[in-house]
C-alpha positions as protocol buffer text, in pm:
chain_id: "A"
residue {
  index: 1
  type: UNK
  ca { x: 2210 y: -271 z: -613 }
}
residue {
  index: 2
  type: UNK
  ca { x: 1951 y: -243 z: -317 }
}
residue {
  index: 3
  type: UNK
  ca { x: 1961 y: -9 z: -59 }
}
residue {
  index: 4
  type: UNK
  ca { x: 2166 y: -88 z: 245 }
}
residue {
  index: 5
  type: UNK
  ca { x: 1885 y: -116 z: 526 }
}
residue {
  index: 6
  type: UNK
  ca { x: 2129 y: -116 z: 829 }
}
residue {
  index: 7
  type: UNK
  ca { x: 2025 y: 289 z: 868 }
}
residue {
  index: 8
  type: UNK
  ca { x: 1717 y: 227 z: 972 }
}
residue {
  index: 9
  type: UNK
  ca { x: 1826 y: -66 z: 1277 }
}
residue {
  index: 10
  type: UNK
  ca { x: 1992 y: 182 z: 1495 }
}
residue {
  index: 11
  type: UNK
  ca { x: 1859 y: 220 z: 1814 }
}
residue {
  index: 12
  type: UNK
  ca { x: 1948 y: 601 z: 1881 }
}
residue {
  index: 13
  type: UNK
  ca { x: 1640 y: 770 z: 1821 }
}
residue {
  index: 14
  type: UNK
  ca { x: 1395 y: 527 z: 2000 }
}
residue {
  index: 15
  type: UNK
  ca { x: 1095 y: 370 z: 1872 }
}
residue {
  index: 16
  type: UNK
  ca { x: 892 y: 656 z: 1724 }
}
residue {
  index: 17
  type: UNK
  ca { x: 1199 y: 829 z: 1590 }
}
residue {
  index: 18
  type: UNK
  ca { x: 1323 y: 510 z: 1396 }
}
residue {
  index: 19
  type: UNK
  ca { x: 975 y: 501 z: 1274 }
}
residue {
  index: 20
  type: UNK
  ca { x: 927 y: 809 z: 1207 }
}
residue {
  index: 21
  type: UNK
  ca { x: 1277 y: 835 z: 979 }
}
residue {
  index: 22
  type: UNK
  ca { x: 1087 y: 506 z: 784 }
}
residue {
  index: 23
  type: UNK
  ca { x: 768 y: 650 z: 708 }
}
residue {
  index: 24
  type: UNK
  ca { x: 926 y: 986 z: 602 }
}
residue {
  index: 25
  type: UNK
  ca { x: 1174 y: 808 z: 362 }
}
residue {
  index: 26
  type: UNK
  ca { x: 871 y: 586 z: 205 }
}
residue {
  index: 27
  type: UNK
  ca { x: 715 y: 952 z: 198 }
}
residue {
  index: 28
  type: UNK
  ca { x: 992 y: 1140 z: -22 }
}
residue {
  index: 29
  type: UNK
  ca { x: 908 y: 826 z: -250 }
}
residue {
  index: 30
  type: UNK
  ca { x: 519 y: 866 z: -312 }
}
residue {
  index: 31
  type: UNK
  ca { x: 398 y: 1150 z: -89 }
}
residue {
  index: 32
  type: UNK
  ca { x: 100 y: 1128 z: 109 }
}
residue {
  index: 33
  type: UNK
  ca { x: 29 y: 762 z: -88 }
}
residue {
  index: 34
  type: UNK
  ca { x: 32 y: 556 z: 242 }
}
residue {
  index: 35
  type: UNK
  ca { x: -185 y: 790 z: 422 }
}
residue {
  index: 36
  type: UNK
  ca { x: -459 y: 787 z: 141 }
}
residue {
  index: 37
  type: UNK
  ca { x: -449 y: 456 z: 148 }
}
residue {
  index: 38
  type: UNK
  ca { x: -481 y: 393 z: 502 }
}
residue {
  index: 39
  type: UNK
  ca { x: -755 y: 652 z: 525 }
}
residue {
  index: 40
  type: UNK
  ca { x: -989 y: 486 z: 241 }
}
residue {
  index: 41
  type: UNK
  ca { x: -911 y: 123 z: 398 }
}
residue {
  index: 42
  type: UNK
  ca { x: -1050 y: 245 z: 707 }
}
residue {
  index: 43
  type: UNK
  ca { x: -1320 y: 364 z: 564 }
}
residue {
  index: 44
  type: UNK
  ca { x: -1370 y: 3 z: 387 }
}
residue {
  index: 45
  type: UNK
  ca { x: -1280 y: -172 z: 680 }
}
residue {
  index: 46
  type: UNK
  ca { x: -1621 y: 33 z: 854 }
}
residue {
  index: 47
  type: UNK
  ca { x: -1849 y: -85 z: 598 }
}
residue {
  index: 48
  type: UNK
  ca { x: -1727 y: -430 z: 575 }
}
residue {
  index: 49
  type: UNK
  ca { x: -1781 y: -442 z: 951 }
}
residue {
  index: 50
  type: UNK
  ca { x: -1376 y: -603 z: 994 }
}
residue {
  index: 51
  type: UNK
  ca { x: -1268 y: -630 z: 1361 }
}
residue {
  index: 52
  type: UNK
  ca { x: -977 y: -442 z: 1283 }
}
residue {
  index: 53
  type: UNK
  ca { x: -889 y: -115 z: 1475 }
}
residue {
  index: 54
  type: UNK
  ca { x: -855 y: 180 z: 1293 }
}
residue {
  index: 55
  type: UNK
  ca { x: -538 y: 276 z: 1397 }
}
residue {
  index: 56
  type: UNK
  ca { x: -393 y: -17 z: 1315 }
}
residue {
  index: 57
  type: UNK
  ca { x: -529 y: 46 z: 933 }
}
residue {
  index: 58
  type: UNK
  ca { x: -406 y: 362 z: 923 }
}
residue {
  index: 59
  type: UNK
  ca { x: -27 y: 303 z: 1067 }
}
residue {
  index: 60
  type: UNK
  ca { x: -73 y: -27 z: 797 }
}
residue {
  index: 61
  type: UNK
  ca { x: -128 y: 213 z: 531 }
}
residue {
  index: 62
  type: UNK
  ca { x: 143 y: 416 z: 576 }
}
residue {
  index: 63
  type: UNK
  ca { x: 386 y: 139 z: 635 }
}
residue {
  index: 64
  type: UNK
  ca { x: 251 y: -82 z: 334 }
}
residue {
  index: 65
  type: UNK
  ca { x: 525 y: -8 z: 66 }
}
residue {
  index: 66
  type: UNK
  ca { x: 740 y: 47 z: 295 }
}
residue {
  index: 67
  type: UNK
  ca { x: 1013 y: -200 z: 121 }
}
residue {
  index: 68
  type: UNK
  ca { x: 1032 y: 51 z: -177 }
}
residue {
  index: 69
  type: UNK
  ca { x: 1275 y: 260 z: -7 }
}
residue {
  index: 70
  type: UNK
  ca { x: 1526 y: -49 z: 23 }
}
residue {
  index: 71
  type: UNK
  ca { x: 1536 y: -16 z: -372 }
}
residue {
  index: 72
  type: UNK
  ca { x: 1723 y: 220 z: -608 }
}
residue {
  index: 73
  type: UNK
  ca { x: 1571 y: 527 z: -665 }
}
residue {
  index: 74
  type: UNK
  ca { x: 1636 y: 539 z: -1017 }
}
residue {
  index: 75
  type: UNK
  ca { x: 1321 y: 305 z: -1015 }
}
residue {
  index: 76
  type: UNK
  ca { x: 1117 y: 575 z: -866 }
}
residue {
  index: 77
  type: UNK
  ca { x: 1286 y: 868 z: -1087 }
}
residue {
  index: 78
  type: UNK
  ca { x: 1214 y: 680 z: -1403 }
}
residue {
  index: 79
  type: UNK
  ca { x: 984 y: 923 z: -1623 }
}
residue {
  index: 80
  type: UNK
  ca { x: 869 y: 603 z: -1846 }
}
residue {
  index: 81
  type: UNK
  ca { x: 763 y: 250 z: -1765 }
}
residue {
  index: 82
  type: UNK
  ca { x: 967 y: 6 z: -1594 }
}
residue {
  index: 83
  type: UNK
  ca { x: 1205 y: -258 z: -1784 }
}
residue {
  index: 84
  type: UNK
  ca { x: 1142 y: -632 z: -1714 }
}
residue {
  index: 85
  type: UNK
  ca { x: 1434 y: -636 z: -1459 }
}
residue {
  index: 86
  type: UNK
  ca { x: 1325 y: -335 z: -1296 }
}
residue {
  index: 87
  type: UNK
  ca { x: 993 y: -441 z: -1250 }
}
residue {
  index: 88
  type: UNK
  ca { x: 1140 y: -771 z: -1085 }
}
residue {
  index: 89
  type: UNK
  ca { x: 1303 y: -567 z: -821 }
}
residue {
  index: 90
  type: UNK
  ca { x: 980 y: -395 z: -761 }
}
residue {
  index: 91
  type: UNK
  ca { x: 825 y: -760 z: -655 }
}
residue {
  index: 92
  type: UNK
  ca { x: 1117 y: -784 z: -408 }
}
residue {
  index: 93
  type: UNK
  ca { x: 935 y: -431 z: -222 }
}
residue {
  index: 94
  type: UNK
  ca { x: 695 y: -639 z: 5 }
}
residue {
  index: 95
  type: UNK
  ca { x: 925 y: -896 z: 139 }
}
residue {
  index: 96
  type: UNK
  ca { x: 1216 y: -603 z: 210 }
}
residue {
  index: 97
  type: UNK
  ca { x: 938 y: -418 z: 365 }
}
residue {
  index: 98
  type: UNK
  ca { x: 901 y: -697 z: 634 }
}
residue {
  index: 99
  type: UNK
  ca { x: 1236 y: -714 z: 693 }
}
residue {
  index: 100
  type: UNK
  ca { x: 1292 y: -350 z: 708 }
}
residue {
  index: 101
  type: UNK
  ca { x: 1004 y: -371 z: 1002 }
}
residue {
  index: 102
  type: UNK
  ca { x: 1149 y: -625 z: 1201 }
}
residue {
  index: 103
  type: UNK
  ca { x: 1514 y: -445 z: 1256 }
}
residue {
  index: 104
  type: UNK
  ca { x: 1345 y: -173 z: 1404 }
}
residue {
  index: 105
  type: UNK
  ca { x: 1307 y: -421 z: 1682 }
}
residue {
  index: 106
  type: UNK
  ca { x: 931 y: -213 z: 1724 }
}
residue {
  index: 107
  type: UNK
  ca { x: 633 y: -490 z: 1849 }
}
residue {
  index: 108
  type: UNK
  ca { x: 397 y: -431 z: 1538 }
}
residue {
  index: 109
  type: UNK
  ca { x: 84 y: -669 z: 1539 }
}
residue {
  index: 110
  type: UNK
  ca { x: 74 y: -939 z: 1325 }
}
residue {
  index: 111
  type: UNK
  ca { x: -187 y: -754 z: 1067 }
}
residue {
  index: 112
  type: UNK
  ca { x: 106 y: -525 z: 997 }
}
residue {
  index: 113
  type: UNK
  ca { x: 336 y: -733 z: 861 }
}
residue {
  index: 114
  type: UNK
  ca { x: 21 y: -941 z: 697 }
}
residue {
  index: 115
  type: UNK
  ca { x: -52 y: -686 z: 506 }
}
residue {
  index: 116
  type: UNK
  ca { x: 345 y: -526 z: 402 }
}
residue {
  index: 117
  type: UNK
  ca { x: 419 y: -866 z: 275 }
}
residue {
  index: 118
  type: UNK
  ca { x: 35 y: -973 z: 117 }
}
residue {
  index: 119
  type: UNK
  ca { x: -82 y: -631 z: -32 }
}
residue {
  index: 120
  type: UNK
  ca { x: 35 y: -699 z: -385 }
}
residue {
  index: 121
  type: UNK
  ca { x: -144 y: -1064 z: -382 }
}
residue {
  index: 122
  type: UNK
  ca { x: -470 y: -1104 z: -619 }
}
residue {
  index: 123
  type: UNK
  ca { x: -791 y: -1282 z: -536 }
}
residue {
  index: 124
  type: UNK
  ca { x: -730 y: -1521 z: -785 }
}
residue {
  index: 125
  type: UNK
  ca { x: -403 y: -1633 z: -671 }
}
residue {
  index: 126
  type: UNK
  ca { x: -185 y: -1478 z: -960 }
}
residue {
  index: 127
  type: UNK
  ca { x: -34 y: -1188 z: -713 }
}
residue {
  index: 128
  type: UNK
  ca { x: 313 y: -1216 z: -555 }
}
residue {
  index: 129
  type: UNK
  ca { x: 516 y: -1250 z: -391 }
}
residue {
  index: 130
  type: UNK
  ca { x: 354 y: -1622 z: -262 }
}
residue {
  index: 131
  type: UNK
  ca { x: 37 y: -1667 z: -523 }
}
residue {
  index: 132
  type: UNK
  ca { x: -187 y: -1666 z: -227 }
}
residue {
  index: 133
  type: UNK
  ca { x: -582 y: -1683 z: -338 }
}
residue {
  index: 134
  type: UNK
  ca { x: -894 y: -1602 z: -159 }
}
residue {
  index: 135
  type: UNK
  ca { x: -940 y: -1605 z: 199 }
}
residue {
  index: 136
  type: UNK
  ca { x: -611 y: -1721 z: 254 }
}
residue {
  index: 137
  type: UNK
  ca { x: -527 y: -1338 z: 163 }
}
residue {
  index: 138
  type: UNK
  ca { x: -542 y: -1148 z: 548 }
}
residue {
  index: 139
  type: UNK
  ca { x: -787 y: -976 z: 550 }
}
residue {
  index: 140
  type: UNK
  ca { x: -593 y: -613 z: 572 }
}
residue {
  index: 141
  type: UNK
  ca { x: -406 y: -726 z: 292 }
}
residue {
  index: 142
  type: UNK
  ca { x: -716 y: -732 z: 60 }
}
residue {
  index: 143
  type: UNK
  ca { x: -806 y: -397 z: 172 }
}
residue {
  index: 144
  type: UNK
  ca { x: -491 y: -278 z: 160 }
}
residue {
  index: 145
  type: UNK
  ca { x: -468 y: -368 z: -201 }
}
residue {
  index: 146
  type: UNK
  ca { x: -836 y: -232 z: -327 }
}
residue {
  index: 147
  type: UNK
  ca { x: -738 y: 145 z: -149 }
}
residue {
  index: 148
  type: UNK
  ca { x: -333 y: 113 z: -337 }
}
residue {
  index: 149
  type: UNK
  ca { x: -484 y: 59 z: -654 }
}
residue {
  index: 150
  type: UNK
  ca { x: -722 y: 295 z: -633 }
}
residue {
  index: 151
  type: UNK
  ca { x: -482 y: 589 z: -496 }
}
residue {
  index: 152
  type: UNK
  ca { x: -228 y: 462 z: -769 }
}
residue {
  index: 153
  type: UNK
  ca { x: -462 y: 472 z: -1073 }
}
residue {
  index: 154
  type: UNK
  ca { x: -621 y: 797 z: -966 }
}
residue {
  index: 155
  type: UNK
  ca { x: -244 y: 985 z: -945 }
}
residue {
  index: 156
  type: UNK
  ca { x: -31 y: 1131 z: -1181 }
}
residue {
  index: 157
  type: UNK
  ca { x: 304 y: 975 z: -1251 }
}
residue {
  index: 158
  type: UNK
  ca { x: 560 y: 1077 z: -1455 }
}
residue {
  index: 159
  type: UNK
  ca { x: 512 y: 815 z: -1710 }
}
residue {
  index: 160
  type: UNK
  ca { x: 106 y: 859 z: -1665 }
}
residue {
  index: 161
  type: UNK
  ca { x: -145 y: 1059 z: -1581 }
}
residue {
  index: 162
  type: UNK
  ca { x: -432 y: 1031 z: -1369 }
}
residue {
  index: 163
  type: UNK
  ca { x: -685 y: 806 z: -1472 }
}
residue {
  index: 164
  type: UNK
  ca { x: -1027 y: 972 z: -1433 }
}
residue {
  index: 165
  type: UNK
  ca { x: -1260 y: 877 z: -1187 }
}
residue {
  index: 166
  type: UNK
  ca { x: -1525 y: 678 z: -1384 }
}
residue {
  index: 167
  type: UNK
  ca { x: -1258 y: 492 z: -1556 }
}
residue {
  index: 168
  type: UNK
  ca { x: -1072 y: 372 z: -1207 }
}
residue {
  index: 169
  type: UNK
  ca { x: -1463 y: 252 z: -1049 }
}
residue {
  index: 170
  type: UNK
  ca { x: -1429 y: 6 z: -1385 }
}
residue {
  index: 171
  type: UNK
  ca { x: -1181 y: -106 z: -1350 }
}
residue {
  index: 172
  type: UNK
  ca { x: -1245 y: -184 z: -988 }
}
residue {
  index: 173
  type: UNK
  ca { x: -1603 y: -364 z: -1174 }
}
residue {
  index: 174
  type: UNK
  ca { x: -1419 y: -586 z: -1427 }
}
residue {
  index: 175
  type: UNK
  ca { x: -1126 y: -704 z: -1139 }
}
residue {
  index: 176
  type: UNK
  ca { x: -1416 y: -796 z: -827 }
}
residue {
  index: 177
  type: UNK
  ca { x: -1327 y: -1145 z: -750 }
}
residue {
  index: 178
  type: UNK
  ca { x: -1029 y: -1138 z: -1001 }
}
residue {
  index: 179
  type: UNK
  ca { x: -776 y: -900 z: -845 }
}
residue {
  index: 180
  type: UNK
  ca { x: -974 y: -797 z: -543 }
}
residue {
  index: 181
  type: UNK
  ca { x: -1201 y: -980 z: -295 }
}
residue {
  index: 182
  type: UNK
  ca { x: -1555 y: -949 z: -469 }
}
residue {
  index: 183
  type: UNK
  ca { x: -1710 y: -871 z: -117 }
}
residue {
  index: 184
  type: UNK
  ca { x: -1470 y: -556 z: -63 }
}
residue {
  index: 185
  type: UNK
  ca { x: -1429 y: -451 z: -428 }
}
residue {
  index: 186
  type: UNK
  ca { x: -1824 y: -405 z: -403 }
}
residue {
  index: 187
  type: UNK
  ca { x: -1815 y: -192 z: -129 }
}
residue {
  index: 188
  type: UNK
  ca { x: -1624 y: 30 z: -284 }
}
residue {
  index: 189
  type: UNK
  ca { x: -1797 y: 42 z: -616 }
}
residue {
  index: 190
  type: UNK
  ca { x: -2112 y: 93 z: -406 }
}
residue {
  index: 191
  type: UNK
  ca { x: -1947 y: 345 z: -196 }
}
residue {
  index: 192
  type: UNK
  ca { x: -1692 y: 505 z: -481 }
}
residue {
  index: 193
  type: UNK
  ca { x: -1781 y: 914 z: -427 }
}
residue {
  index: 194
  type: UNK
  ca { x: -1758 y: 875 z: -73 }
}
residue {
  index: 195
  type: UNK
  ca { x: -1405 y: 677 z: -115 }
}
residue {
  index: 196
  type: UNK
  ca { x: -1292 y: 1021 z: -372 }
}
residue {
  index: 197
  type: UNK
  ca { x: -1374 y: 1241 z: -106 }
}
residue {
  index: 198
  type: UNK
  ca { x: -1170 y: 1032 z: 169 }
}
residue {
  index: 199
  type: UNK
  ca { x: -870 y: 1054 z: -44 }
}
residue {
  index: 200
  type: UNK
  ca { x: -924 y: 1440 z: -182 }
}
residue {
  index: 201
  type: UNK
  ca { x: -973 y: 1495 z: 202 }
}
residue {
  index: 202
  type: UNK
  ca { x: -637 y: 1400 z: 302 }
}
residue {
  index: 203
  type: UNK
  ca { x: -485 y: 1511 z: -53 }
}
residue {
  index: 204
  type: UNK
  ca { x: -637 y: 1915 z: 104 }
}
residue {
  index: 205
  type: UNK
  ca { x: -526 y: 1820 z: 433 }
}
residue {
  index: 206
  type: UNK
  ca { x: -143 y: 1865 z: 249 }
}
residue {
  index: 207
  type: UNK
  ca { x: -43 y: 1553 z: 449 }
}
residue {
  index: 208
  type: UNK
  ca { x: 256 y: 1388 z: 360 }
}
């Protein structure tokens, strides 16, 4: 059974205190995930040149999954890999994550919820949750997704541990233009050490 998301609708604590409650619950799931993430796609966002403000980026990185916490946590407790049916409540995260954005009754800008509901689509149209391809992915989205992947290859789980560096910038190589846009996944190859260092940054920072 999902998560009831009525919780997070009331209106008691205001704007930044419903928020706040949000982002701390998708913390307790994967901390400090959301605000790697937002910190490399910045970084990508710079080189690319996207007229995207940073901010924005960085409150869409640590609102991206945020549809995981509307699922059980036995999913997230699991210390071995998903079943088929739990993995097919997992595809349900981005679309929940919308919805869990628009009871807070907050304004967020379109790119937002672009990128909550697009970040798990591939380049090649074989993503979810709509099989969008190519430019038809927002643009946030496709950054979103190079700077998840890379933050979720490059941590430990409890049914994995960290891939090493040189393995995860391959990986990023053999899915350009398959996965990821080609454009953005190159930037990153190009640019992987500095990307490491943006994430170790705010892994020493102890954010989460």
């Amino acid at each position: 059974m999902l998560r009831s998301t009525s919780a997070f609708s009331r209106p008691a604590e205001g704007d930044e205190g419903r928020l706040r409650v949000l982002e701390t619950a998708a913390d307790d799931i994967d901390p400090g995930h959301g605000r790697r993430v937002g910190a490399m796609a910045c970084f990508l966002a710079k080189l690319a040149r996207a007229e995207l403000a940073p901010r924005t980026i960085l409150l869409t990185g640590r609102l991206h999954d945020i549809g995981k916490v509307a699922l059980p946590s036995s999913i997230w407790t699991a210390r071995r890999a998903l079943d088929q049916a739990e993995r097919a409540l997992v595809r349900q995260h981005p679309a929940l994550g919308v919805e869990l954005l628009r009871s807070l009754r907050i304004r967020f800008s379109p790119e937002i919820y672009d990128a909550v509901l697009c970040h798990h689509e591939h380049f090649n149209g074989l993503g979810y949750p709509a099989g969008l391809a190519g430019s038809r992915i927002p643009l946030i989205a496709r950054l979103m997704s190079i700077s998840d992947v890379v933050d979720a290859l490059l941590s430990p789980r409890s049914y994995k541990p960290g891939w090493p560096p040189l393995r995860v910038r391959t990986y990023l190589v053999n899915e350009a233009g398959i996965m990821f846009d080609g454009h953005l996944a190159r930037l990153a190859i190009q640019n992987f050490e500095r990307v490491q260092q943006i994430r170790t940054s705010v892994l020493n920072m102890g954010v989460r």
